[in-house]
C-alpha positions in Angstrom: -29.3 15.8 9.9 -33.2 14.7 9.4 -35.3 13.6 12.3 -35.4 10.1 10.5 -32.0 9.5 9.7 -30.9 9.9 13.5 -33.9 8.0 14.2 -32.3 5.0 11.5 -28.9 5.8 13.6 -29.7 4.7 16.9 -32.0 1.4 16.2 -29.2 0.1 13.9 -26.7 1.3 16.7 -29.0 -0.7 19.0 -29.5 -3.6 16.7 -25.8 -3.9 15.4 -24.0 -3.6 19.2 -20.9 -5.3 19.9 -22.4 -7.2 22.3 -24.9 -8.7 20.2 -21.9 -9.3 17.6 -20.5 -11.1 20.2 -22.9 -13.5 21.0 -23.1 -14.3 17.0 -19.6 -13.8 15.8 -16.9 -17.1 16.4 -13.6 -16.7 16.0 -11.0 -19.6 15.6 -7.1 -20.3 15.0 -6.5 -23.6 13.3 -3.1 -25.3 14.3 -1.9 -24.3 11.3 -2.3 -21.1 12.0 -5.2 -20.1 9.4 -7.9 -17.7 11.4 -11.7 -18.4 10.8 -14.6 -16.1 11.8 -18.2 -17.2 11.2 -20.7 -14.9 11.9 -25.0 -16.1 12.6 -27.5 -14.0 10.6 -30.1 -15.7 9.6 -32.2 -13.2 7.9 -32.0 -15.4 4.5 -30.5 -18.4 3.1 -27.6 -17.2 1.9 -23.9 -16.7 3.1 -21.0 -14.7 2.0 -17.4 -15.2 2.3 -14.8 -13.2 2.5 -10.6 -14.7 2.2 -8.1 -12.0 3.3 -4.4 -12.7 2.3 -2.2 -10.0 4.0 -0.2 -9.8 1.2 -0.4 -7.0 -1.6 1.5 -5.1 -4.8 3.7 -3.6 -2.0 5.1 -7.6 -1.4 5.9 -8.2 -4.9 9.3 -9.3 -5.3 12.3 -6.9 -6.8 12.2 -7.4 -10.3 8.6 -9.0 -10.6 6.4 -6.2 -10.1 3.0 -6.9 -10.6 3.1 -10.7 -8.8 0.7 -10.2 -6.2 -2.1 -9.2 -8.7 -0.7 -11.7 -11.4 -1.3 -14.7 -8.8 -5.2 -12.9 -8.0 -6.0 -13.8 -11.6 -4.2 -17.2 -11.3 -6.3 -18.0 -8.4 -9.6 -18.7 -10.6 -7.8 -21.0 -13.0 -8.6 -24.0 -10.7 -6.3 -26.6 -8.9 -5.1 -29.8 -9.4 -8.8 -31.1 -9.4 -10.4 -28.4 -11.4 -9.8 -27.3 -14.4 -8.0 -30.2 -15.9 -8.4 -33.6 -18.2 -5.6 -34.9 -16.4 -3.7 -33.6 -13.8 -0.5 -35.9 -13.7 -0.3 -35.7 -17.7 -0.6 -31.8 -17.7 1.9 -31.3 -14.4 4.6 -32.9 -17.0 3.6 -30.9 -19.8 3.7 -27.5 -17.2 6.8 -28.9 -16.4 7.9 -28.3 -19.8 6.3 -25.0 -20.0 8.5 -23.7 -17.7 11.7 -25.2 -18.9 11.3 -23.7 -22.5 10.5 -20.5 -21.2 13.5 -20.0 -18.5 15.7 -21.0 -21.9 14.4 -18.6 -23.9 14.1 -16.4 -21.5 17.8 -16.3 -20.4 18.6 -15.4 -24.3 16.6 -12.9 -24.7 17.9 -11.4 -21.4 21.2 -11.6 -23.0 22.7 -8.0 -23.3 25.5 -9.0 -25.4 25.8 -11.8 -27.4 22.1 -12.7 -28.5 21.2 -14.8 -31.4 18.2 -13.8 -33.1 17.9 -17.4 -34.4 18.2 -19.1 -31.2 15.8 -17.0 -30.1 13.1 -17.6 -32.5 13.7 -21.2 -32.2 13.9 -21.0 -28.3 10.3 -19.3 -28.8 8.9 -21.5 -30.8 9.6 -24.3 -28.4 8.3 -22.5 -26.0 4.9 -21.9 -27.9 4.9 -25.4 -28.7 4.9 -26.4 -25.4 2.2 -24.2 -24.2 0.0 -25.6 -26.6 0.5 -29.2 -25.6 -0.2 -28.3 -21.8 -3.5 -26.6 -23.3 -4.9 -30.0 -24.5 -5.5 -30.6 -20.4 -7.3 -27.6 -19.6 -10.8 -27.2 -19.2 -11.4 -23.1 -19.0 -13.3 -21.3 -16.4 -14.5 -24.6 -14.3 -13.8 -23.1 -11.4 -15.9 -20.4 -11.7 -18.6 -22.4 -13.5 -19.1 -25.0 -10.8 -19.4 -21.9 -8.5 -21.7 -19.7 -10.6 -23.7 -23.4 -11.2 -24.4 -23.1 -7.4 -25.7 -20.6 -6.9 -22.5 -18.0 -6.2 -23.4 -14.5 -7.5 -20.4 -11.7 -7.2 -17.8 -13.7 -7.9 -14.9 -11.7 -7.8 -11.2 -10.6 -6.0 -8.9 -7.7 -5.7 -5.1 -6.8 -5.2 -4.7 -3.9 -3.2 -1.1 -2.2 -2.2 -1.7 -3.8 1.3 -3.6 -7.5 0.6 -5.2 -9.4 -1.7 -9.2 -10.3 -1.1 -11.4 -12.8 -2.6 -14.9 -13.0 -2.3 -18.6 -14.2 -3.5 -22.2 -15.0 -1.8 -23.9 -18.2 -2.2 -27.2 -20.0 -0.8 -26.1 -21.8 2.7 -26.9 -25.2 1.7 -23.9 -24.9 -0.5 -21.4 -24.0 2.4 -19.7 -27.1 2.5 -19.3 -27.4 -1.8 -17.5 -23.6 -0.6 -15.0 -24.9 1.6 -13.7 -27.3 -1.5 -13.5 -24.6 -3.4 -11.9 -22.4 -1.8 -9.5 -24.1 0.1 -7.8 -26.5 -2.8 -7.2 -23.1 -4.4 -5.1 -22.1 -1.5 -3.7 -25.4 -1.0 -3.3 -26.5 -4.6 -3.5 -23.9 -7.1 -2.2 -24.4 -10.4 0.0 -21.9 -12.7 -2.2 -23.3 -15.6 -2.6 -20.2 -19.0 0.1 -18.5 -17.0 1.6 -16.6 -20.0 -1.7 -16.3 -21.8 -2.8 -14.7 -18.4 -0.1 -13.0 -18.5 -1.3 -11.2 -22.1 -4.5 -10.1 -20.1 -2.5 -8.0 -17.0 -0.3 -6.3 -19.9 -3.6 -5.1 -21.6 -4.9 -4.0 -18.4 -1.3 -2.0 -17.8 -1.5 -0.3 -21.4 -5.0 0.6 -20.3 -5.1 2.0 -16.8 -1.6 3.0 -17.2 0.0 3.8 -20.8 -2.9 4.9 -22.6 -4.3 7.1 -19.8 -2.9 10.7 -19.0 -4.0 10.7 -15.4 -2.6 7.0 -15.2 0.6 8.1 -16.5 0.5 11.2 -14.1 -0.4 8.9 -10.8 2.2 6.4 -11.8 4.8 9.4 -11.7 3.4 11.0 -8.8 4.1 7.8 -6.5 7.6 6.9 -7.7 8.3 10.8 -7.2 6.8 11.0 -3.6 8.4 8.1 -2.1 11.7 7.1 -2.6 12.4 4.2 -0.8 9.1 2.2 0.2 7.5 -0.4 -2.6 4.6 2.2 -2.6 6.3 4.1 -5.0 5.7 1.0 -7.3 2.3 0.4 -9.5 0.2 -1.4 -8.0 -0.1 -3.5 -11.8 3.6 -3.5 -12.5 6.0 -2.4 -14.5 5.7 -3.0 -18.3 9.4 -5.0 -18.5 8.6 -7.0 -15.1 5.3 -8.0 -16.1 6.8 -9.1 -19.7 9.1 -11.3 -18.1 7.3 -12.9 -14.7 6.9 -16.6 -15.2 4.9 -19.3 -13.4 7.8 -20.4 -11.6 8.1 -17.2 -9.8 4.4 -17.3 -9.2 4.6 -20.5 -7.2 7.0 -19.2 -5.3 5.3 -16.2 -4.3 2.2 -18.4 -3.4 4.7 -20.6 -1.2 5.6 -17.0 0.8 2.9 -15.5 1.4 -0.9 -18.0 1.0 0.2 -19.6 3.9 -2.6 -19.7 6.8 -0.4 -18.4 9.5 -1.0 -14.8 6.7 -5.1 -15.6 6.0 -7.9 -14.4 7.5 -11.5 -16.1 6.5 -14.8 -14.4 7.9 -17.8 -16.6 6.6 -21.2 -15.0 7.3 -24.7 -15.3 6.9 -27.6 -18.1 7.5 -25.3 -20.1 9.9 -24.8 -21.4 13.3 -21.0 -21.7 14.3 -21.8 -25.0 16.1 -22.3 -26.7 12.8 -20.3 -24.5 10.4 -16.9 -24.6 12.1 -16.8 -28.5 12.3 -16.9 -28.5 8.3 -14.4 -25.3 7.4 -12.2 -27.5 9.6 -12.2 -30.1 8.1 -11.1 -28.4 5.0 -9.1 -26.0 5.9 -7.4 -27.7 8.5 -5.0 -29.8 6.1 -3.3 -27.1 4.5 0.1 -27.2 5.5 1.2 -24.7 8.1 4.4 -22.6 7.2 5.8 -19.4 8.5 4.2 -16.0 8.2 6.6 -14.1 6.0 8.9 -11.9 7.8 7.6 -8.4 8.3 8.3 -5.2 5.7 11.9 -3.3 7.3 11.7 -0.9 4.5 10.6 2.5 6.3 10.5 6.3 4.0 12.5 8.2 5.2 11.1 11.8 5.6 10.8 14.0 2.6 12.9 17.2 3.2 11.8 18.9 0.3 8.6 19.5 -1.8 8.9 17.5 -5.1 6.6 17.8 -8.3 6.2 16.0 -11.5 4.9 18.1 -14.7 3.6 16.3 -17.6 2.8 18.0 -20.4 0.4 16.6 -23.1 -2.7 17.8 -25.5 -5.4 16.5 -23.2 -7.5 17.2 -19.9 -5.0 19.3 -17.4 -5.4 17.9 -14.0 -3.9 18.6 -10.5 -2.9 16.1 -7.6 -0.7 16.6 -4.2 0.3 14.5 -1.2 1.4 14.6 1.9 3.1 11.9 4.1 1.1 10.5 7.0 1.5 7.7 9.2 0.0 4.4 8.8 -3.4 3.2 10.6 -2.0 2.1 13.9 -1.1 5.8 14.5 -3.3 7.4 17.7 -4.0 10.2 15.3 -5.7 8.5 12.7 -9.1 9.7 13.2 -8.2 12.7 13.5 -6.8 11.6 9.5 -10.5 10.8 9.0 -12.3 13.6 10.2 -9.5 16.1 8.0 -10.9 13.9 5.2 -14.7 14.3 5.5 -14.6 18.1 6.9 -12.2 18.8 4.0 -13.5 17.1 1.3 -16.6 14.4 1.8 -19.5 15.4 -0.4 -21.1 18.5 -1.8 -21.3 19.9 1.4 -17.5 19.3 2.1 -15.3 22.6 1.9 -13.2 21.7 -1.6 -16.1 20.7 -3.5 -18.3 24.2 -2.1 -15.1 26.5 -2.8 -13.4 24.8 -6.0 -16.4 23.8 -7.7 -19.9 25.8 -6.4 -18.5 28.7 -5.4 -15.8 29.5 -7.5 -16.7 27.5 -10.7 -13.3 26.6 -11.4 -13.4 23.1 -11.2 -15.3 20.2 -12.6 -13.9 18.0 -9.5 -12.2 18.2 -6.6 -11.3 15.5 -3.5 -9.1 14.7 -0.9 -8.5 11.4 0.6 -6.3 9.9 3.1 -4.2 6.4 2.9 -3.1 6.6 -0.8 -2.0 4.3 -2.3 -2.2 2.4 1.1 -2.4 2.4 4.7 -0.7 -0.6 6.0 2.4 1.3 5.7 2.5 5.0 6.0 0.7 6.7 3.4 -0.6 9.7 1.7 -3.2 12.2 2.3 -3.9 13.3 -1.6 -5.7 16.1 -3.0 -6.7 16.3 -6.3 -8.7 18.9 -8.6 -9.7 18.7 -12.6 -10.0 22.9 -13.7 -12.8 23.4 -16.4 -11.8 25.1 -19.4 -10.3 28.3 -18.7 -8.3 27.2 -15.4 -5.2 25.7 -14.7 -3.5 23.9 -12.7 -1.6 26.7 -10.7 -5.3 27.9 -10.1 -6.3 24.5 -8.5 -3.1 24.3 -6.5 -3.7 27.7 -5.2 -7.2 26.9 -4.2 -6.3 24.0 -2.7 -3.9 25.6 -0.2 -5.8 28.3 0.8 -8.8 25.7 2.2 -5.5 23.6 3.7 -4.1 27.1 5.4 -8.1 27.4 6.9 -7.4 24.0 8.5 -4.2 25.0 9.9 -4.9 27.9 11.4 -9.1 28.0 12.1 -11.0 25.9 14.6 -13.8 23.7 12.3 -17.1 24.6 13.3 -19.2 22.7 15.8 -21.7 21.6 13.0 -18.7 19.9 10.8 -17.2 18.3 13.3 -20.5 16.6 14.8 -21.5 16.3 10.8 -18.5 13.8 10.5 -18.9 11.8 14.0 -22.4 11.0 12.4 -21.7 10.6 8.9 -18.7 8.2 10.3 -21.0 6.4 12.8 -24.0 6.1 9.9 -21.1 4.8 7.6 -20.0 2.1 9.9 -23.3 0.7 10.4 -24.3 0.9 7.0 -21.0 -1.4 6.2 -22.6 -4.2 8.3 -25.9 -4.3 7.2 -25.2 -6.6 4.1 -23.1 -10.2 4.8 -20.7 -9.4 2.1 -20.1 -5.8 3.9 -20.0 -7.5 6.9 -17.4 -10.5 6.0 -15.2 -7.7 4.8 -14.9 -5.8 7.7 -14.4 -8.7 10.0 -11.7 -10.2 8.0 -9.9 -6.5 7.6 -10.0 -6.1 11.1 -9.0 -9.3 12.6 -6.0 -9.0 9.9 -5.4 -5.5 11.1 -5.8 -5.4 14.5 -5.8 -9.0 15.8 -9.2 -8.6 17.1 -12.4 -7.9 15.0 -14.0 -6.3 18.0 -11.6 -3.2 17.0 -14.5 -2.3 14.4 -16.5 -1.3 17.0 -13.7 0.4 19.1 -13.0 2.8 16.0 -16.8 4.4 16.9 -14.5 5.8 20.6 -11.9 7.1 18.3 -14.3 8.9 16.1 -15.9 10.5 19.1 -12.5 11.8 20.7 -11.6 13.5 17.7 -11.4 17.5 19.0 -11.4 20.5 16.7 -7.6 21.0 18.2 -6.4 17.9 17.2 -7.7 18.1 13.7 -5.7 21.8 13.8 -2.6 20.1 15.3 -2.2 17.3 12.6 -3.0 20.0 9.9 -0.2 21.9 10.9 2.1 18.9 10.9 1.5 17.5 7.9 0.1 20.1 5.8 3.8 21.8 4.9 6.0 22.8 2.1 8.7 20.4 2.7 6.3 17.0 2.6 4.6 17.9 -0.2 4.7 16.2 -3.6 2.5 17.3 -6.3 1.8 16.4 -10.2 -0.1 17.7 -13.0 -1.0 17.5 -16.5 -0.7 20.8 -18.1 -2.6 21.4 -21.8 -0.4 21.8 -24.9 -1.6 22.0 -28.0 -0.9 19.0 -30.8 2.6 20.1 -32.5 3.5 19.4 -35.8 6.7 18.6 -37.0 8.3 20.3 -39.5 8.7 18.8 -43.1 12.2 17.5 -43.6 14.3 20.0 -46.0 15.4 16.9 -48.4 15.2 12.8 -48.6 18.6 12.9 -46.9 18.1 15.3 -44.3 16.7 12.7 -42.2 14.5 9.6 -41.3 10.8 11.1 -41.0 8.6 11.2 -44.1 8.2 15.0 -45.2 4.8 16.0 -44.8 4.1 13.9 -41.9 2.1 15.2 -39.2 3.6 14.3 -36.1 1.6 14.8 -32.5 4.8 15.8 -29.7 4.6 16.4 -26.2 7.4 16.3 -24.0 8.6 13.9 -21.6 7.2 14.1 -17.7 9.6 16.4 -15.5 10.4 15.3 -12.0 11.9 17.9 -9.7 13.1 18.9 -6.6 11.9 22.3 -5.7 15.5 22.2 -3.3 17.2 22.4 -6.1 18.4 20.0 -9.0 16.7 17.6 -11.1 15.5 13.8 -10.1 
């Protein structure tokens, strides 16, 4: 590494110490069990916020996949003093909402017995009531009053493992903040559920249906785990989404926004002494509840390599994973270092072999913690061949620079390349406020103590070369393996029908096939 960038190292190590985070960074527990942390740094007048719900797609209800990020996008539609004409007026006509849509919706859940008539007229209702409670709602005002002051980045995000919310915004504003933000945890309202509900399908049929490599990952989870929610999209399933109402909304909110399960880290041109007394005062009245009774749902161990083989007229691609366990294991550097020796940059070994040396790959990456790492998770590998490669190629590739991790020491120079690169990384993460919040938040959620950021810098250091061999070799085998791919067929078209009789396709039809994704069990057997 340059003179200069070492040099950049140790004055932000020296500048960004937990002892001086200390003497800036407060830390309290309302009575109602919500956790603020407000951090000084007054290098401009501006603040960032960051809310941390430790609830994610994994805590989605059997049979609403999808809630978790369904209630993210709820979030911004206001509360019962935003957004609306006339709250009482439109709680009656939401009220309504939901009573037209559980009728229809228990016909058209009818399996036997369904009348089509009903049904239209059950929907029609329905519609009709959606439009009345429309007449109250005034679009986008939470957001607007925000963006009017000054917020830039507005935004949020459902993970597998939590959902975040978060935005920057001049400090003379704080106190307009802590309105905002906490009648939206206090007092949101399922207002535009359904037509909300319109915008999450069209992101599913994007990501999801109308992507190859969507389709693939999508199989690939639900094929590598069997019993934990991970094998679920994150987005939801298609008929779960269709059918999620309001009503199940609220009741997710009920669960799991409750402050005993939020973490807030506020930071930026502050002092504590003033700033607490004010997100108090806020936050404080929000009714304290019970955290929600920890995940029991554990995956078992995979005994046997699985794959998933879909086979389509488009870009072939290659992905595998192994199970590993979640963050709290003592090995999880050691997870970290595989990562960035493996496969962190251009000068990682995957990209150097796959793509510079052997030029038979446009891409290649590995990463650890897929599709989470609350729970235990994956370490993936993936590679995209450029024309004239396949996937076999890739997953040969692949193994071979796994195999050099099981049975070779790293060098020296990689292993000190990723305690700096790790360290550098760190610091870099706090020297923004909306890096900072972030990083307070997720670590006072994870670890009960914020000052674990700094501890992590230990772990990185401990890491050996023979405990980066030893977690190879325990991971890195046949049996916990799961891989998928996308392999190239060409467009197929169907034959012309011999007669008008001979069947229900127009002769002369071109028709584009491609069969249907395999999943299998390389012990033996199908899926």
């Amino acid at each position: 590494m340059a003179i200069c960038a070492i040099a950049f190292i140790a004055t932000a190590a020296e500048a960004q110490d937990l002892a001086s985070f200390e003497k800036r960074t407060t830390v309290k527990v309302l009575p109602n069990g919500l956790t603020l942390i407000v951090c000084e740094r007054p290098e401009a007048p501006v603040f960032s916020f960051y809310t941390l719900v430790d609830a994610g797609s994994a805590d989605d209800p059997d049979g609403a996949g999808g809630l978790a990020h369904m209630f993210e996008h709820m979030a911004f539609k206001g509360t019962t003093e935003i957004g609306t004409t006339d709250y009482p007026a439109e709680k009656i006509a939401l009220a309504k909402v939901e009573a037209t849509y559980a009728a229809y919706d228990g016909e058209y859940r009818k399996r036997v017995g369904q009348s089509p008539e009903k049904l239209a007229q059950l929907h029609k209702a329905f519609e009709d009531a959606q439009a009345e409670a429309q007449k109250y709602v005034i679009p986008n005002q939470f957001s607007e009053i925000a963006e009017e002051n000054g917020a830039v980045g507005i935004n949020a995000n459902t993970t597998e493992d939590s959902t975040q919310y978060f935005w920057s915004m001049p400090s003379n504003r704080l106190e307009l903040w802590a309105y905002l933000e906490s009648q939206r945890i206090a007092h949101p309202v399922e207002r535009e559920f359904y037509k909300e509900r319109n915008v999450v399908q069209e992101e599913r049929r994007m990501r999801v249906d109308s992507s190859p490599t969507g389709r693939m990952v999508e199989q690939f989870l639900a094929t590598a785990y069997v019993a934990h929610p991970y094998h679920r999209p994150g987005v939801g399933w298609e008929s779960e989404i269709s059918q999620v109402s309001a009503t199940e909304a609220t009741a997710f909110h009920e669960k799991y926004y409750v402050p005993a399960n939020i973490v807030i880290a506020v930071v930026g041109d502050l002092k504590a002494s003033e700033t607490m007394p004010v997100l108090e005062r806020y936050f404080a009245p929000i009714p304290a509840a019970p955290r929600p009774e920890p995940m029991t749902t554990v995956e078992p161990p995979q005994v046997a390599e699985k794959s998933v083989t879909i086979r389509e007229a488009t870009q072939p691609f290659y992905i595998e994973g192994y199970h590993r366990p979640d963050y709290l294991d003592p090995d999880d550097s050691a997870y970290d270092a595989i990562s960035d020796i493996f496969s962190n940059g251009r000068t990682a070994r995957l990209y150097r072999s796959l793509v510079r040396d052997q030029s038979i790959a446009a891409e290649a990456q590995g990463f650890s913690g897929f599709p989470g790492d609350k729970y235990p998770g994956l370490f993936a590998v993936y590679a995209v061949p450029i024309p004239g490669h396949s996937p076999d190629e890739m997953r040969s590739a692949i193994h071979k620079e796994l195999d050099r991790l099981k049975n070779e020491d790293v060098t020296d120079a990689e292993l000190e390349r990723f305690k700096t690169r790790s360290r550098a990384d760190l610091l870099r993460g706090l020297a923004d406020n909306e890096g900072l919040a972030h990083e307070l938040a997720e670590y006072q959620t994870r670890f009960g103590d914020w000052r674990e950021l700094f501890n992590q810098l230990h772990k990185i250091d401990a890491v050996s070369k023979a405990d980066i061999r030893r977690v190879a070799n325990k991971i890195f085998i046949d049996s916990n393996r799961t891989s998928a791919r996308i392999e190239f067929v060409p467009p197929q078209r169907k034959a012309p029908q011999a007669s008008e009789g001979a069947g229900t396709g127009t002769p002369g039809t071109a028709m584009l096939t491609a069969p249907p994704a395999q999943t299998t069990d390389n012990a033996g057997g199908t899926k």
